[in-house]
N, C-alpha and C positions, 0 to 999 in steps of 0.2 A: 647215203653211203659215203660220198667224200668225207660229210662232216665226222662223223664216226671213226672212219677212218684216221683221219687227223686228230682227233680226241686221242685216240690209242696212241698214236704217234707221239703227243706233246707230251702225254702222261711217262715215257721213259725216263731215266734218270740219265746225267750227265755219263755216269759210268758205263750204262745200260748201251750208252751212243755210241762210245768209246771205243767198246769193244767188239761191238757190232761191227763199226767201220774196219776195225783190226780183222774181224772174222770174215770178210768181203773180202778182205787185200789178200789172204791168205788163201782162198778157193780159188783151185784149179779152173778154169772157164775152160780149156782148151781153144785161144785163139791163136792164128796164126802171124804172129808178128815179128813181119820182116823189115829189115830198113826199108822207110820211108812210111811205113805204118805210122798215120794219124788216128788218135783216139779221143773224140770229144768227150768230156766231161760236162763239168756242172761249178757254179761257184753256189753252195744248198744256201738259200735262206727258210727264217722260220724253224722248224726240226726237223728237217731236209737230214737225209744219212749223208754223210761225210764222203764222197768221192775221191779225196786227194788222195788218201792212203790205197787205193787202188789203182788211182792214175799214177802214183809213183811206182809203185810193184811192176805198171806195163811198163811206165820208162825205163826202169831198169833193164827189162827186157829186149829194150830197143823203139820202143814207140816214141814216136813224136806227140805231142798234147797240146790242145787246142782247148776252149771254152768261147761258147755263143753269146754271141750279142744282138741283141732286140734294137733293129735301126730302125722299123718303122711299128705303129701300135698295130695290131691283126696281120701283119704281115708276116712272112716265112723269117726264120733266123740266120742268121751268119754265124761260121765260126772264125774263130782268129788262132794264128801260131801263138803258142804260150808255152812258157820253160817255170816250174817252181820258182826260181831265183827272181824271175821279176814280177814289177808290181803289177799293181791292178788298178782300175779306177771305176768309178761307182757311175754305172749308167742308169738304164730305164730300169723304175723299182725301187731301184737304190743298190743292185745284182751291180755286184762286182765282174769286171771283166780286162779283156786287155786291152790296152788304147787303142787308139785309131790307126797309129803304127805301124802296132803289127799285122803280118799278112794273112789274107784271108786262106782260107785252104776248106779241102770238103772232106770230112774226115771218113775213114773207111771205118772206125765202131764207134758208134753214141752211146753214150750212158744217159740213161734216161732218167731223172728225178720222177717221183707221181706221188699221187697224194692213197690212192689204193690199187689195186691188181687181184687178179683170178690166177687160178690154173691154165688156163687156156691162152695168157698171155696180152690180154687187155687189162688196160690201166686208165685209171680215173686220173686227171691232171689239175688243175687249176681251172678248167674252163674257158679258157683264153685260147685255146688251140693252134698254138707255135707251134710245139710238137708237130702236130698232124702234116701242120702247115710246110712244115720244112724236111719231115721226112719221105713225104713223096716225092718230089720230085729228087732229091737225092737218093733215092733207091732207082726211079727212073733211071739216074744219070748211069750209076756205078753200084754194084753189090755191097751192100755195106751191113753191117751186126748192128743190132738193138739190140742195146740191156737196159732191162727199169731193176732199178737198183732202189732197195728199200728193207724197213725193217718187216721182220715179218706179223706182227701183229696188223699192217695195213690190208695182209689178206683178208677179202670177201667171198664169197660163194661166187659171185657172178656180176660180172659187169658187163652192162646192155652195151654192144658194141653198134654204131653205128657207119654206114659206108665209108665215112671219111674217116672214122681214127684207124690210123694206124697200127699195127699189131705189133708188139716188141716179140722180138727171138730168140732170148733168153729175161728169166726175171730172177735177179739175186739176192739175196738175204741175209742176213747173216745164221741160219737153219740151212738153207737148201740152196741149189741151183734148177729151176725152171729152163730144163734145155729143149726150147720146141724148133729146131732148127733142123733134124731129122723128121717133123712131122708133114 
């Protein structure tokens, strides 16, 4: 299923990306973002959909923006405060993020990368399970939005969910919005 999934992924064209990323920044989500709203993002490797053109659309809105860093291998993520203007530096991977510097913060909406996704709001990831790993206990902490953000050719019929992964709460396309946040 991943792999399939990512076959379809790589096979877009640069334009195909492009525009996708544009047609994301452009859809309504209906969140609530007030000052002090943090929104974690993504720095995508690989043909990962482009996040920033969304993460700018929130900031404009008023969101603060942040991207995760991988401090230990199987461990939960961290995120850090991040402003477009500054740099980044290449951590675990080779995943661009922001230095050490900057502060960490727990963000009230993730954007979530995946490699496939259902209707029902389960997503296939890399297999490393960060994700999983760091979005429980941050939902324990504080209510917070999942979006898996992706093109939509990654959609599958069905993805076998098991205890640990976590369910995203909306899944974005640039087709549709996947709002399971009412359900």
């Amino acid at each position: 299923m991943r792999a399939g999934a990512l076959s379809r992924r790589d096979a877009l064209s640069v334009e195909q990306r492009v525009a996708a990323a544009e047609a994301i920044a452009a859809t309504p989500i209906h969140l609530e973002i007030s000052p002090g709203t943090i929104v974690a993002g993504y720095s995508p490797i690989h043909s990962e959909i482009d996040p920033f053109p969304l993460m700018r659309a929130l900031e404009a809105k008023g969101a603060e923006l942040a991207l995760p860093v991988i401090v230990k291998r199987d461990h939960a993520l961290i995120f850090r405060s991040w402003s477009p203007n500054e740099g980044l530096v290449r951590g675990a991977y080779g995943i661009f993020q922001p230095s050490s510097d900057a502060p960490d913060v727990d963000p009230d909406i993730v954007l979530v990368p995946l490699a496939a996704f259902d209707q029902a709001g389960h997503r296939i990831g890399y297999g490393r399970g960060y994700y999983d790993r760091t979005l429980k206990p941050l939902r324990a902490m504080k209510r917070i939005t999942v979006i898996g953000l992706a093109f939509a050719v990654q959609e599958i019929d069905h993805v076998p969910a098991a205890n640990h992964d976590e369910q995203l709460d909306c899944v974005l396309t640039e087709r549709e919005l996947i709002d399971l946040r009412s359900l």
